[in-house]
C-alpha positions, -999 to +999 in steps of 0.1 A: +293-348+092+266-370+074+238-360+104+249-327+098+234-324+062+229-304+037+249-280+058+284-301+061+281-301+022+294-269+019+321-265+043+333-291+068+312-293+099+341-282+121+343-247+102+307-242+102+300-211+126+286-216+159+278-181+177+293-164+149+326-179+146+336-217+133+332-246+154+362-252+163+381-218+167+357-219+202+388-248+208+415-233+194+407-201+220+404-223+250+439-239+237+457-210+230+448-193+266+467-226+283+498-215+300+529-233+278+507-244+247+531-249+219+509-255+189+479-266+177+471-299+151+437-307+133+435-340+127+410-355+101+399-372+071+386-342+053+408-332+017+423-297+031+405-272+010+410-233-001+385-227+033+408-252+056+435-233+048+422-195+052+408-205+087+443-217+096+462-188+079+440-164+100+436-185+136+471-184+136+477-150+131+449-140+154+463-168+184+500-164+176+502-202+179+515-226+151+482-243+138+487-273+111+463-297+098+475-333+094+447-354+074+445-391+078+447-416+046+416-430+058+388-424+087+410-445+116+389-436+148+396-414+175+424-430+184+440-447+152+443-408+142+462-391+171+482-430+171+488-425+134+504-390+135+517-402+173+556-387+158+539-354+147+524-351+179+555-357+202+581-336+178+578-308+201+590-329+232+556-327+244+547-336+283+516-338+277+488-328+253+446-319+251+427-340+227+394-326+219+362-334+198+356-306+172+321-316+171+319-306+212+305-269+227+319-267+261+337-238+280+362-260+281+378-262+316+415-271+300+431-252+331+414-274+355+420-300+341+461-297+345+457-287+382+434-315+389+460-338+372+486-326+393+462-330+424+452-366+416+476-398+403+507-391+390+526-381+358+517-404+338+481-402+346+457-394+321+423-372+325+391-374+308+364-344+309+332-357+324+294-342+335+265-353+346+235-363+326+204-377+339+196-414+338+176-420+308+203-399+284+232-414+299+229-446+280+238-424+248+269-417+257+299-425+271+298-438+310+321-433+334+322-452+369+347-435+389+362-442+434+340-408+456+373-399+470+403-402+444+380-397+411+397-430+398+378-438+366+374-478+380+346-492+347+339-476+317+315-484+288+306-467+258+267-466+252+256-487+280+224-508+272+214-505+312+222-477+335+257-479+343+266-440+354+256-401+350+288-391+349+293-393+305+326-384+288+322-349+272+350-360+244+380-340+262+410-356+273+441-347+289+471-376+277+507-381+285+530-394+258+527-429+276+493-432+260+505-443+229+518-477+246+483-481+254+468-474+218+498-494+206+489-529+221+449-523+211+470-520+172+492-555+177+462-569+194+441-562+162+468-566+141+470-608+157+436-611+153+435-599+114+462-625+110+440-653+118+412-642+099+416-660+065+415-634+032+411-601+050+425-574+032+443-566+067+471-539+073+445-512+068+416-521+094+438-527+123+445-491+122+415-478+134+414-480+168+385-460+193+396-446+220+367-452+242+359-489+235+391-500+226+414-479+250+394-464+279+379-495+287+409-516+290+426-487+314+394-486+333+405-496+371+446-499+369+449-469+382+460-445+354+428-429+346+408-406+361+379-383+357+373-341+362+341-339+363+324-300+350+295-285+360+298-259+332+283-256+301+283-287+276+267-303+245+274-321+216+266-309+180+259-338+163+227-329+141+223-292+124+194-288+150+222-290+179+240-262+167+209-238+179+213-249+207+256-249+211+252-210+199+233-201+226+251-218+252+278-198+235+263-167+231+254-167+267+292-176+279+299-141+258+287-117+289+317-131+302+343-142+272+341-114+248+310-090+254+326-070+224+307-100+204+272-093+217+251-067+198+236-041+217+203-017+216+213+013+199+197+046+187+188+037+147+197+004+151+180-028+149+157-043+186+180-070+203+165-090+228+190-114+240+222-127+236+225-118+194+257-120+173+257-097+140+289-097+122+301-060+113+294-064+077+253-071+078+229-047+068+199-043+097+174-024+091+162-003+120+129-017+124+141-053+125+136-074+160+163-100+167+167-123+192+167-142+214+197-163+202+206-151+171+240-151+150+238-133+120+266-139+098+287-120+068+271-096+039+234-109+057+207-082+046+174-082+072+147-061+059+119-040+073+100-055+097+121-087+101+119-109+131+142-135+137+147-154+166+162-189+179+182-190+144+216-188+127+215-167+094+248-177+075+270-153+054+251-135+018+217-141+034+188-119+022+157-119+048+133-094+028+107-072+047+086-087+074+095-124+073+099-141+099+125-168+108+117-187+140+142-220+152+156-220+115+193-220+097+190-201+071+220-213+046+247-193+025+232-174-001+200-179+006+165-156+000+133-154+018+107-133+007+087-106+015+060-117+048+074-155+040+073-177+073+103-203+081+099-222+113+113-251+129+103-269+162+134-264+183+150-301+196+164-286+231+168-302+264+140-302+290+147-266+307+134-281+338+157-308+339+197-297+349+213-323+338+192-329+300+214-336+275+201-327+238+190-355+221+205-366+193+169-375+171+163-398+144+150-380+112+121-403+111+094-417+135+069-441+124+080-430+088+071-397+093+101-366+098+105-355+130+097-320+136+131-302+136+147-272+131+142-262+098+175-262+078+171-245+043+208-251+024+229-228+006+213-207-025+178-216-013+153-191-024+116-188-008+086-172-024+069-145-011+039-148+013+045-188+017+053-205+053+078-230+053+076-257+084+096-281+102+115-287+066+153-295+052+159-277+019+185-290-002+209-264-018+198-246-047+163-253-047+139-223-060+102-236-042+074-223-056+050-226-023+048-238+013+060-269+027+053-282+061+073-311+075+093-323+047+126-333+033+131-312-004+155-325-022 
């Protein structure tokens, strides 16, 4: 989560709430709705802490599906993790198994994905999630060239430096227990090499294996492979700006998912315009205006006059009359002032443009920072009458006037 700071300092990026619920519970819903799912492993690198363990306690009360968290000894790459804890995952007498990125928004079409299997190759065939992106953003990602007819995945390179494909990976795979052959030779093969490398301090690098370079390119064209390709919703949320953007993809997929999430006009209540989360617990006040794309999270208090809009607004907020919070992430804790002004300069894709991917920006151009979202940490508290622009606020900072396109640390 280091691209995802000062946010990922206070809770791990996967339990950081997207459209008002954590990252990754948007997974474990799409998981727990597949016919025949038995359970449900994190895997990661992160200590378990007391918030780790209260998001499991309650997922798996709320999905009646065993949920455990197995952390790694070290970071060992999307594939030396799953290879790593490959007994864990295979106790159950699996047939097969999902693995996804927690750092992915996507309706996840896990469904489809099973029938297409069963449609295309054979039973020990394994599935990757792909979409299309358009030419120039491809080459960020993950390329896929796949046969027209059979949806064979026949080349595939990670981060092409020339045009290769629009059809990227989307970080969502569908495995057979066979895979594990597969990761297993990319381990002895990097296990031989270490072994001729004089003085390395071996055993433990040979571990981390990547799925996509190490594995999906060697199974590119032998026929076991093979590509779904979405036209649904996706994005990555790589930067704190991205997640903006993933909560309204979100929000939007609510009409349909769970339109019990989605706060409506009512008589005394607060103006929504939009798709806007407010969690029961917030205190509105009736003249507010909110949305569109809004989540406001736990305990929040929004003042007299308040507009907010393009923004997440995290649990103990205070927005105090008449500010206004424009393409912002307002952190735990946090206060803004009476007519105070926080805005960011949202990083979206090009509307126009179907297939736009978000980018994922550097902090700096020509040694200036970029304009961004404007991400104000946890226990942040803004002044009175000041506008705050395109600017990341470290936690527990107490500013004194406005800033405009700077890092405060």
């Amino acid at each position: 989560g280091t691209r995802f700071r000062p946010l990922s300092f206070e809770v791990p990026k996967p339990l950081f709430p997207v459209a008002g619920v954590p990252m990754v519970q948007h997974h474990i819903e799409a998981c727990a709705k597949v016919p025949g799912m038995k359970e449900i492993l994190l895997l990661g690198f992160y200590q378990p802490h007391e918030a780790l363990s209260r998001f499991l306690v309650s997922a798996q009360q709320e999905f009646k599906i065993p949920i455990r968290y197995l952390q790694e000894y070290a970071a060992l790459g999307t594939g030396g993790g799953i290879y790593h804890f490959r007994d864990q995952i295979l106790s159950g007498g699996a047939e097969a198994f999902f693995v996804l990125n927690a750092d992915v928004c996507s309706e996840f079409p896990l469904q489809e994905m099973l029938e297409f299997r069963q449609q295309h190759g054979d039973a020990h065939s394994f599935v990757i999630l792909g979409t299309t992106a358009n030419r120039t953003q491809a080459l960020n990602y993950g390329c896929i060239v796949a046969n027209a007819d059979t949806q064979e995945v026949q080349h595939y390179v990670e981060k092409p430096s020339t045009f290769v494909s629009e059809i990227i990976n989307c970080g969502i795979y569908l495995f057979t227990p066979a895979i594990f052959q597969h990761i297993g030779e990319v381990f002895q093969r990097n296990q031989q090499e270490l072994a001729l490398e004089e003085n390395s301090n071996g055993w433990q690098r040979a571990e981390v294996i990547r799925l996509e370079q190490d594995v999906f390119t060697a199974l590119a064209g032998s026929g076991k492979l093979y590509v779904y390709k979405t036209d649904s919703f996706w994005s990555q949320i790589k930067s704190a700006g991205s997640a903006i953007y993933a909560s309204r993809l979100y929000l939007n997929q609510y009409s349909k998912s769970h339109p019990e999430r989605l706060a409506q006009n009512k008589p005394g209540g607060p103006i929504i315009r939009g798709n806007v989360y407010i969690h029961p617990t917030a205190s509105i006040d009736s003249t507010a205006v909110l949305g569109p794309n809004v989540s406001i999270g736990e305990g929040v208090t929004v003042g007299a006059g308040v507009r907010v809009r393009e923004s997440i607004v995290l649990h103990g907020a205070t927005l105090h009359d008449h500010t206004c919070v424009l393409n912002t992430i307002v952190g735990w804790d946090s206060t803004i002032g009476r007519w105070a002004r926080v805005e960011g300069t949202p990083s979206d894709p090009n509307p126009n443009d179907p297939y736009a991917k978000i980018d994922s920006e550097t902090l700096f151009r020509d040694g200036r920072l970029t304009p961004s979202i404007t991400i104000l940490g946890c226990s942040v508290t803004i002044p009175a009458e000041v506008v705050i622009l395109n600017s990341i606020v470290l936690p527990h900072k107490e500013l004194s006037r406005s800033y405009k396109n700077q890092i405060i640390l």
